[in-house]
Each structure stands twice: as C-alpha cells, then as structure tokens.
N, C-alpha and C positions, 0 to 999 in steps of 0.2 A: 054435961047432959046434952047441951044441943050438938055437940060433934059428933057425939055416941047415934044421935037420932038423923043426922047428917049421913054416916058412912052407911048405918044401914037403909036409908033411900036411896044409894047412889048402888048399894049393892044389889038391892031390888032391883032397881033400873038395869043393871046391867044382867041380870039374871031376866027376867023379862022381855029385854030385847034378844034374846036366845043367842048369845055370840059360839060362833062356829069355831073361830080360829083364834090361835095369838094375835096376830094382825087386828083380827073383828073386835077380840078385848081391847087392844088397845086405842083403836080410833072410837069407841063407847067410851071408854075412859076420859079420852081426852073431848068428847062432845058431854058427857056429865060432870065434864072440870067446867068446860066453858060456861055452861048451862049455869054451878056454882057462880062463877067469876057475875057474871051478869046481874044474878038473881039477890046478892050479899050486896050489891051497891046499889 
C-alpha cells in the first residue's frame, strides 16, 4: 500500500515538473530518488 502510494507521488512529481527530454526524465528521476533516499531515513 505505501509503495503503491510512493510511485504514484514520484510519478506526479515527475509529471509536474514537465520533463522535456530523456535526459530531463532522468536527472527528475534521480532528484525524486534522492529526495526518497533522504526522506525514508
């Protein structure tokens, strides 16, 4: 249940921040991993 409710915030985020390019998805990706990483400890 909270992972369900996890990927769709992360998907938000990333939809939200309007990415342009593959590139653009992937450095959101990896700023809404870290953002994770930080927030879970």
């Amino acid at each position: 249940m909270i992972r369900t409710i996890l990927i769709l915030i992360l998907l938000s985020t990333l939809f939200i921040s309007g990415c342009e390019c593959i590139g653009g998805f992937g450095r959101d990706l990896q700023k809404a991993g870290s953002w994770l990483e930080r927030n879970s400890s």
